[in-house]
C-alpha positions as CSV (number, residue, x, y, z in Angstrom):
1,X,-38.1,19.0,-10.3
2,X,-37.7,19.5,-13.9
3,X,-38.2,23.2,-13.7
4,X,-35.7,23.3,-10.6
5,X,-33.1,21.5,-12.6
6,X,-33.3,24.0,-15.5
7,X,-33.1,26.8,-13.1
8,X,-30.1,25.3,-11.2
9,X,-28.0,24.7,-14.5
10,X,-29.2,28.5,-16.0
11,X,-27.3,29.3,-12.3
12,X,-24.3,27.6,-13.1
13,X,-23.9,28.7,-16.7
14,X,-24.4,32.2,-15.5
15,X,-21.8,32.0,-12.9
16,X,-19.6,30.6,-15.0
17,X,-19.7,32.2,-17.7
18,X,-18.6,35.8,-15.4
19,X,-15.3,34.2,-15.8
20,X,-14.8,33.9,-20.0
21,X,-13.9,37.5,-20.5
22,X,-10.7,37.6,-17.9
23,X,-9.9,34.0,-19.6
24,X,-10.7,34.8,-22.8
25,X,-8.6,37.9,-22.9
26,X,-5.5,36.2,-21.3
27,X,-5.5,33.1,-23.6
28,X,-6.7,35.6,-26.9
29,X,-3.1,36.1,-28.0
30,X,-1.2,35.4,-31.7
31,X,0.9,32.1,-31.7
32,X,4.3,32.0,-30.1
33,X,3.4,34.8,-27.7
34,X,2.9,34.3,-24.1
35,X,-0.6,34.3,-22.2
36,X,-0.9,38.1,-21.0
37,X,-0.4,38.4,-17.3
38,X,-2.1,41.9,-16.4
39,X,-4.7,43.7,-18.0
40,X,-5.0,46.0,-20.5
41,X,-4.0,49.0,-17.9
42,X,-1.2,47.1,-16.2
43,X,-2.2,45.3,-13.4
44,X,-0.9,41.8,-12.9
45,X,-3.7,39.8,-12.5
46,X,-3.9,37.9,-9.2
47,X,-6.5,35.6,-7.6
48,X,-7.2,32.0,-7.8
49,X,-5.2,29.7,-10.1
50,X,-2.8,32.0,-10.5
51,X,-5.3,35.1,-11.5
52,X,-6.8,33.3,-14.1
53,X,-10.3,33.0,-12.5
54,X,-11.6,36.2,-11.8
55,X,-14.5,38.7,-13.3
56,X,-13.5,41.0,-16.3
57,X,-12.4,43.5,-14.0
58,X,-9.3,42.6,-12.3
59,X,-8.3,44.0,-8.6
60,X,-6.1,46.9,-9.5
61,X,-8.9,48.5,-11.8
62,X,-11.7,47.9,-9.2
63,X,-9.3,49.9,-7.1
64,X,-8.6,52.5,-9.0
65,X,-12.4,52.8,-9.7
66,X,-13.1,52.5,-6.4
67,X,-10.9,55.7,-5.2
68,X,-12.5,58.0,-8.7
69,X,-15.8,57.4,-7.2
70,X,-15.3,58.5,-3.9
71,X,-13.7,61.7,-4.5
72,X,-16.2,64.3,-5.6
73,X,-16.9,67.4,-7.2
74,X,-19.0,70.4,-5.3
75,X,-21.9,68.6,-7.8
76,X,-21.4,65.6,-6.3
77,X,-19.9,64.5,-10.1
78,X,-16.8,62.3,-10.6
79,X,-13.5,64.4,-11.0
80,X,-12.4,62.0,-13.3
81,X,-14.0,58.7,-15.4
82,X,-13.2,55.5,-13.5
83,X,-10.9,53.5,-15.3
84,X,-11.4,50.9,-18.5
85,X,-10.1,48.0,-19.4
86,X,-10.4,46.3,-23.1
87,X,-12.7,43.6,-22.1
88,X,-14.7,45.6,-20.0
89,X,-17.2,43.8,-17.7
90,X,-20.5,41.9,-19.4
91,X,-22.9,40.2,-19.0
92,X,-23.0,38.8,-22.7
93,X,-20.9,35.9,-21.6
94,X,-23.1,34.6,-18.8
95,X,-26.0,35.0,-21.0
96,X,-24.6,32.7,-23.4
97,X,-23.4,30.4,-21.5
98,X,-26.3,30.1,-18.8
99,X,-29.0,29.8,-22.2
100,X,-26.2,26.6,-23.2
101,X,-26.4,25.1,-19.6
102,X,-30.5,26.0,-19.6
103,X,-30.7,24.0,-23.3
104,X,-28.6,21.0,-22.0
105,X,-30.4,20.4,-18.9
106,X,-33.9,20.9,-20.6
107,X,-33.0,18.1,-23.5
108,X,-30.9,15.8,-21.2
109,X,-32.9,16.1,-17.9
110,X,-31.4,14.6,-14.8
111,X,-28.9,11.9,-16.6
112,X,-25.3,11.8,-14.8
113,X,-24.1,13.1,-18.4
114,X,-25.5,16.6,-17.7
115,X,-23.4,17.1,-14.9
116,X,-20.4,16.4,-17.8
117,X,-22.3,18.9,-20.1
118,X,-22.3,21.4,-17.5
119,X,-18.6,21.2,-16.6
120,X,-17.6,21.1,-20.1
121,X,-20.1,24.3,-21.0
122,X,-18.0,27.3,-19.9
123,X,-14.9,25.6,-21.6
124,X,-16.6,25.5,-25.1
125,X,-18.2,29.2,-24.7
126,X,-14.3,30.5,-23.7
127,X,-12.9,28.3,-26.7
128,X,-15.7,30.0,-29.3
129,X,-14.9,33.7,-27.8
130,X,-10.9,32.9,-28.2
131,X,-11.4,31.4,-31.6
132,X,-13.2,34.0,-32.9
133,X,-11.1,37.2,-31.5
134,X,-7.4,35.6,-33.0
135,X,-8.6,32.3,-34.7
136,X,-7.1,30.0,-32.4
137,X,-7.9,26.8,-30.4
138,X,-5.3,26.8,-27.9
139,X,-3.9,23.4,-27.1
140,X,-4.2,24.2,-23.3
141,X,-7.9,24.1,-23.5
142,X,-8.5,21.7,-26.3
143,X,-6.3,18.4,-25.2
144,X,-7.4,18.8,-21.5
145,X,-11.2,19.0,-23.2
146,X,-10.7,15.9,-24.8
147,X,-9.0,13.8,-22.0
148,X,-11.6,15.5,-19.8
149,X,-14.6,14.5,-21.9
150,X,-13.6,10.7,-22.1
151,X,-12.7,10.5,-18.5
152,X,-15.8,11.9,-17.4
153,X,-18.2,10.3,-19.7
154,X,-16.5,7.1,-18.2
155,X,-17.8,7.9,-15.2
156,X,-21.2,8.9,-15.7
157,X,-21.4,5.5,-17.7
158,X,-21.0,3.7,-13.8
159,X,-24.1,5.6,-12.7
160,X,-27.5,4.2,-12.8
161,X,-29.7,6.0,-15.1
162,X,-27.1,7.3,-17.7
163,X,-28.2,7.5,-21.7
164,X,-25.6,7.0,-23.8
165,X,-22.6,4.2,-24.6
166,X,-19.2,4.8,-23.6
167,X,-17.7,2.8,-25.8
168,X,-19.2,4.3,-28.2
169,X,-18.1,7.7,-27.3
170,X,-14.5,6.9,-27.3
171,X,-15.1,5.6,-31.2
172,X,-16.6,9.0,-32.0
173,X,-13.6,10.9,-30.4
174,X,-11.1,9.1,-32.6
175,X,-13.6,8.7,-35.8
176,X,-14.1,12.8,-35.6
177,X,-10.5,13.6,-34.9
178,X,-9.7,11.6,-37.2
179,X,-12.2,13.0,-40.0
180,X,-10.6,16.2,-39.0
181,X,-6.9,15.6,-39.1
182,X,-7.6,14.1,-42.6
183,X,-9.2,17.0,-43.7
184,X,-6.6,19.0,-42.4
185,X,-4.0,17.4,-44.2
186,X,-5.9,18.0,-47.7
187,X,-6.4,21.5,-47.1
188,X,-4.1,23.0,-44.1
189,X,-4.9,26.4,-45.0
190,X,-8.4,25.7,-44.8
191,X,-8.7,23.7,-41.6
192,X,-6.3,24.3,-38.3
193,X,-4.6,22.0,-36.3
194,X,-6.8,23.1,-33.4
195,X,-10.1,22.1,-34.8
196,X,-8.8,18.7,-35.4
197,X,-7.6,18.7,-31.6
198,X,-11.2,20.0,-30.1
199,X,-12.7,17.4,-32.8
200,X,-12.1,14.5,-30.4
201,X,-14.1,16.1,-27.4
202,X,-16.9,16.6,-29.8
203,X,-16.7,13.3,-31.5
204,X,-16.2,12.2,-28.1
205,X,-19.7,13.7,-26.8
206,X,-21.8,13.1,-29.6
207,X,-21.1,9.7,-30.3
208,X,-21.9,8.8,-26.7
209,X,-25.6,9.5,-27.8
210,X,-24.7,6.9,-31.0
211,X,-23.9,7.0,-34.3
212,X,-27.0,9.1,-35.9
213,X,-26.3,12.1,-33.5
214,X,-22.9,11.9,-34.0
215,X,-23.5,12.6,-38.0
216,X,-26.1,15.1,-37.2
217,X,-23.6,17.2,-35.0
218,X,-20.9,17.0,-37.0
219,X,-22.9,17.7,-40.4
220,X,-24.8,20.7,-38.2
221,X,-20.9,22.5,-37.5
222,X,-20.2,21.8,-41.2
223,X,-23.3,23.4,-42.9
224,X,-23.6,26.3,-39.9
225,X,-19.9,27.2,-40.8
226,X,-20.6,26.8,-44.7
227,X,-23.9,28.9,-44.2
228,X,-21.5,31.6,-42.6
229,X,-18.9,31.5,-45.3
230,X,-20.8,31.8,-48.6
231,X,-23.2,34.3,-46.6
232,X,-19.8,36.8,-45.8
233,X,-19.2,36.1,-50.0
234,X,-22.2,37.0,-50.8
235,X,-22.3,40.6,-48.8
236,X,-18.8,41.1,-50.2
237,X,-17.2,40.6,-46.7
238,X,-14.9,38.3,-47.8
239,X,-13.5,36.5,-50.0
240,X,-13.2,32.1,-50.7
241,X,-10.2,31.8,-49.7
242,X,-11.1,34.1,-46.5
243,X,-9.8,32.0,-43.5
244,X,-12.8,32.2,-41.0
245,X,-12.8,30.5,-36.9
246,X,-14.6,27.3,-37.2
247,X,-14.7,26.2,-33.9
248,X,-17.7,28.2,-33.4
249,X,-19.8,26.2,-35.5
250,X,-18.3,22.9,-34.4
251,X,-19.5,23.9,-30.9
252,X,-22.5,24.9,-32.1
253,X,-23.1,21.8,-33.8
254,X,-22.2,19.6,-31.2
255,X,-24.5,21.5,-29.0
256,X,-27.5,20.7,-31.6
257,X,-26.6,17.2,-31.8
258,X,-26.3,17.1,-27.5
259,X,-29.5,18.6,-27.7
260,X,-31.1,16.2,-30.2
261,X,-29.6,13.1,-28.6
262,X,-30.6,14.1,-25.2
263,X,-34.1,14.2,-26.6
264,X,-34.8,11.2,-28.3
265,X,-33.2,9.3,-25.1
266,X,-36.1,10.8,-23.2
267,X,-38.2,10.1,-25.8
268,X,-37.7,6.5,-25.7
């Protein structure tokens, strides 16, 4: 059963995460421009929610790939390369994400909260990929999170079997958004607006687990995201006023602290 439920979540994560890179690319834009609606050759995108859920590849290039590879040479060679788009398909993505979803369901085991983890996996891996390409959290992914993080949490807490305290959970939300938006208003340049807003999800997740894994996750983002900076300092990469993404290492954190919590609920 254990093994199975591993397996199943691996599954899900990889599945998923063949739809970051479309996402990603759409949403990975500077601020005050609009969401791009085709790909990098053209085509509109089309599909599900409006073409936003979709492989890398969107219809029009499978098409035109599709017709390159059927007409052929005398040597049975293409006549010409099939076509390429910027975020060209991988698997790197569903790699990621599946490994996150395989962690998750190995330290939480079959609690109603993994189903929440599992929902909310894809999100953070597309947030972390966005971040890092333009450093930005957009606000259509981050307040959803949050609201979507309490609301669900609320509902694995009515399930027999669950491990952690909404109440709780709510208290972290606000006490890490909170911790952010302060820090944010010390040092704007240091600390975006979006960190503060995806803050409250992770508050929000870790504290349902209690107070000492909330500290652990959010200390784990700070010191992977210091680790990082002075690292880039010391190879000359940049410099300490260098803006880098955090989210990244928030999500990374938070994953840690999921995975800790998780644990020593099983443990007990």
């Amino acid at each position: 059963m254990y093994v199975t439920l591993i397996a199943a979540a691996a599954l899900w994560g990889a599945a998923t995460g063949l739809l970051v890179p479309r996402a990603a690319y759409r949403l990975a834009v500077e601020p005050g421009e609009p969401w791009r609606a085709a790909c990098p050759s053209g085509h509109p995108f089309t599909g599900p929610a409006r073409g936003w859920l979709g492989t890398a590849r969107c219809s029009g290039c499978a098409e035109v790939v599709g017709a390159a590879a059927s007409v052929r040479n005398p040597a049975g060679a293409p006549d010409r390369p099939p076509a390429r788009t910027a975020y060209a398909h991988t698997v790197r993505h569903a790699l990621v994400t599946s490994l996150a979803c395989a962690l998750l369901a190995a330290g939480t085991g079959a609690r109603p909260e993994l189903a929440v983890w599992l929902v909310l996996a894809p999100f953070a891996v597309l947030l972390t990929v966005v971040d890092r390409r333009v450093h930005r959290l957009p606000d259509v992914l981050t307040l959803p999170l949050a609201a979507a993080t309490a609301a669900l949490l609320g509902l694995a807490a009515l399930l027999p079997g669950d491990g952690g305290s909404w109440p709780t959970a709510l208290l972290g939300g606000v006490a890490l958004g909170g911790g952010y938006f302060l820090l944010f208003l010390i040092n704007p340049n240091g600390m975006g607006f979006g960190d503060v807003k995806l803050a409250i999800a992770l508050g929000t997740a870790l504290a349902w687990y209690g107070w000492p894994v909330f500290f652990a996750g959010a200390f784990a983002g700070f010191l992977l995201g210091a680790v990082y900076g002075v690292g880039l300092v010391i190879l000359r990469r940049a410099g300490r006023k260098t803006a880098i993404p955090f989210g990244p290492f928030m999500i990374t954190g938070a994953l840690a602290g999921l995975l800790l919590g998780g644990l020593a609920v099983s443990a007990v």
